[in-house]
N, C-alpha and C positions, 0 to 999 in steps of 0.2 A: 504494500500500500504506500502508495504517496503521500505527501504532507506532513505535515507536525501532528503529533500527539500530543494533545493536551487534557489535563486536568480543571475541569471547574469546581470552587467549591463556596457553597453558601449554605448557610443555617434558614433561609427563606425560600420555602419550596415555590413560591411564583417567580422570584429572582434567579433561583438556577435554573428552571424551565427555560428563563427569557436567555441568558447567557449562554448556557447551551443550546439553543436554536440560534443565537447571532453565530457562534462557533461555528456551529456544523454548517452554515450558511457562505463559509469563507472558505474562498477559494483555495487557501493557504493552509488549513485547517483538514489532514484525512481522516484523524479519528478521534471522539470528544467523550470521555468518562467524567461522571460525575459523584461526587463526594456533598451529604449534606451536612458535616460536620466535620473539624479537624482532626480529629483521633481515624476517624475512618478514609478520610487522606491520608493521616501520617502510614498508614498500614499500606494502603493503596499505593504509594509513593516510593516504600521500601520493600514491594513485594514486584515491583514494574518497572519500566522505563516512562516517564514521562520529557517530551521536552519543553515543556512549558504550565505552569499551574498559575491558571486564573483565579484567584484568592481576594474573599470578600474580608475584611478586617475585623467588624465588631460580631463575635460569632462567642457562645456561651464556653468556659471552659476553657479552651488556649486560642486565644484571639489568634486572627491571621498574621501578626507583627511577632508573635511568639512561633509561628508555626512555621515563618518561613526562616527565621533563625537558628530551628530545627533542621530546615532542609538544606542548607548551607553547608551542613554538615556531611554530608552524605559525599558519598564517592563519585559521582557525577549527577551532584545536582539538577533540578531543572529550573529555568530562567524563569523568574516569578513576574508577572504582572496584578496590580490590584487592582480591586473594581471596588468602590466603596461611594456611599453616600456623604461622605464628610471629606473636607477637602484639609484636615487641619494633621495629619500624619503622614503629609508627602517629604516631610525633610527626614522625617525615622525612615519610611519606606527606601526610598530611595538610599540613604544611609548602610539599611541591610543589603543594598544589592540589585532592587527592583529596577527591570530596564521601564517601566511606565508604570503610571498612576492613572488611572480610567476614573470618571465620577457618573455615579449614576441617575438618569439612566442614559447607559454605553452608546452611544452616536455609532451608527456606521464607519462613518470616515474615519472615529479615534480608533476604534477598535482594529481598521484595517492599519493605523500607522503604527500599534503596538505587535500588533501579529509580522509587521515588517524589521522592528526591532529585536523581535525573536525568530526572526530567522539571520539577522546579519548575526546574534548569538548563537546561533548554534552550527550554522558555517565557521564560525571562529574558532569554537573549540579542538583545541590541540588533537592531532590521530581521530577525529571524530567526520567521516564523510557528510558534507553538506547537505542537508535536505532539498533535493529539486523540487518543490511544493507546487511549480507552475508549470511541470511537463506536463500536466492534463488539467481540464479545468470543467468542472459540473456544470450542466446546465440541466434546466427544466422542462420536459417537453410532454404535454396532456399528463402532467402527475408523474412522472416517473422522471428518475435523474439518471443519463446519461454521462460519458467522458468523453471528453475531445482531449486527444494527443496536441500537443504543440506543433510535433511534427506533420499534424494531417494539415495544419491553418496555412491558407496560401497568404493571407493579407487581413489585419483587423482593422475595422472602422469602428472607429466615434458616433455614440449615440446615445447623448446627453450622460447621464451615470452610468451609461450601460458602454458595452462591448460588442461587435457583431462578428463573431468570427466567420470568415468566408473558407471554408473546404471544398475537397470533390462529392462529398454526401451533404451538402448543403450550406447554410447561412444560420449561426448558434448566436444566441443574446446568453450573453453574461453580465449581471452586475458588479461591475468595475469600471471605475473611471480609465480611459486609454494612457494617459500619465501614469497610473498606476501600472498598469500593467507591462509599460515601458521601460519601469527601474525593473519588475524583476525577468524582462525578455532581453534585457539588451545582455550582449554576450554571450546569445544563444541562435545566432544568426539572423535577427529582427532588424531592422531598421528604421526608422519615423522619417519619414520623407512627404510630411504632410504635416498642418496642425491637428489633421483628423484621421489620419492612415501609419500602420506601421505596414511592411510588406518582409518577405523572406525571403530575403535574400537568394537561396538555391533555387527559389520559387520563380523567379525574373524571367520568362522567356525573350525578352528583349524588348527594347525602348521604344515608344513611336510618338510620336508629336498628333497631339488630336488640332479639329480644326481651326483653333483658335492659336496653335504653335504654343500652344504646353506640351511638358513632356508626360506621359503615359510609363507607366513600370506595366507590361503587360504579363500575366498569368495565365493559368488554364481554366481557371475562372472568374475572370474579368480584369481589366483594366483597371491601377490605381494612380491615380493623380500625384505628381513628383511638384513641388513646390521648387520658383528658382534658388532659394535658401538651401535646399537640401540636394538639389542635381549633382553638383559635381560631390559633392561624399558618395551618393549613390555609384555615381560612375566608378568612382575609384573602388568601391568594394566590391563594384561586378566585374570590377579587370582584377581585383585579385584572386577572388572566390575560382574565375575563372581557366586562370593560371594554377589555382590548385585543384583543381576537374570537380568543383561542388556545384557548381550550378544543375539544375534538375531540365533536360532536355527529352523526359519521358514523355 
């Protein structure tokens, strides 16, 4: 399985419900256990791998500020982030370690920049293979949730918070801003040659000027619009790509 593992844990069973559905909701996110108190994390914690625990603070018994000072300890901790309604133990949190402090209730967009922070954490970690959490990305289709491989996306477009990925099986909406998705494809043969298109690079079957003398990145399914801002980087990574026999001419 792809993604981070993470642990949620809150003393409020409508609070873990909600965190746990923003989790499992995240593209970055492939599997999400849940803990309604911290003695039954601490067990869960030391009986597992987690790489990330979502930890509510004021919880009966060993607060979350006690609990992640416990997990500190541990032989390969996992990167903590809080979620808490009180904004007044962000200088303790962060002081134990915490790569983010979330206030609730969790926004989208924070949630998506702390689940960003724990993955530049857990790439980091010494002898530890980096989690590729974006070589596939779920999407929603009549109720059921499919995978799209990175490697099937000929070209994504911009569509407002969403995503459109364009494939040979079709055209997928993900929730995710294209920005976003840009920090964690770049490196993975993507390019943004648009303020609204990234395309792939191996993907390119060559350039054509549409009739207004823009240039065109054309695909096996469909044409994407090359900005003059970003033409010649394009050009230059399709004479390298090319030079090292990656471009896709299937």
């Amino acid at each position: 399985m792809t993604g981070l593992r993470v642990l949620a844990v809150d003393d409020v069973p409508p609070a873990l419900d909600e965190l746990v559905h923003l989790l499992t909701d995240s593209p970055e996110v492939g599997e999400v256990r849940a803990a309604g108190d911290p003695l039954s994390a601490l067990k869960m914690l030391q009986a597992d791998h987690f790489d990330a625990v979502f930890l509510d603070i004021s919880m009966p018994g060993l607060d979350g500020l006690e609990l992640a000072s416990l997990l500190a300890k541990l032989s390969s901790p996992p990167v903590i982030v809080f979620v808490t309604a009180h904004d007044g133990h962000a200088v303790t949190a962060y002081g134990i370690g915490a790569v983010d402090y979330l206030l609730k209730p969790v926004r989208a967009e924070r949630l998506a920049a702390a689940l960003g922070k724990v993955l530049k954490m857990v790439g980091d970690e010494p002898g530890k293979p980096t989690v590729d959490a974006m070589a596939a990305l779920p999407v929603e289709i009549g109720g059921r949730t499919r995978y799209v491989r990175r490697s099937d996306v000929r070209f994504v477009e911009a569509h407002g918070d969403y995503v459109r990925l364009h494939t040979k099986s079709g055209v997928h909406l993900v929730r995710m801003p294209i920005s976003r998705l840009e920090e964690y494809w770049e490196g993975t043969g993507f390019s943004r040659v648009h303020r609204g298109f990234l395309v792939a690079i191996g993907a390119v079957l060559e350039l054509r000027s549409d009739s207004a003398g823009g240039l065109l990145a054309h695909t096996d399914v469909g044409d994407v619009p090359v900005s003059r801002r970003h033409a010649r980087d394009l050009r230059d990574r399709l004479l390298q790509a090319a030079q090292r026999g990656e471009l896709d001419r299937s």
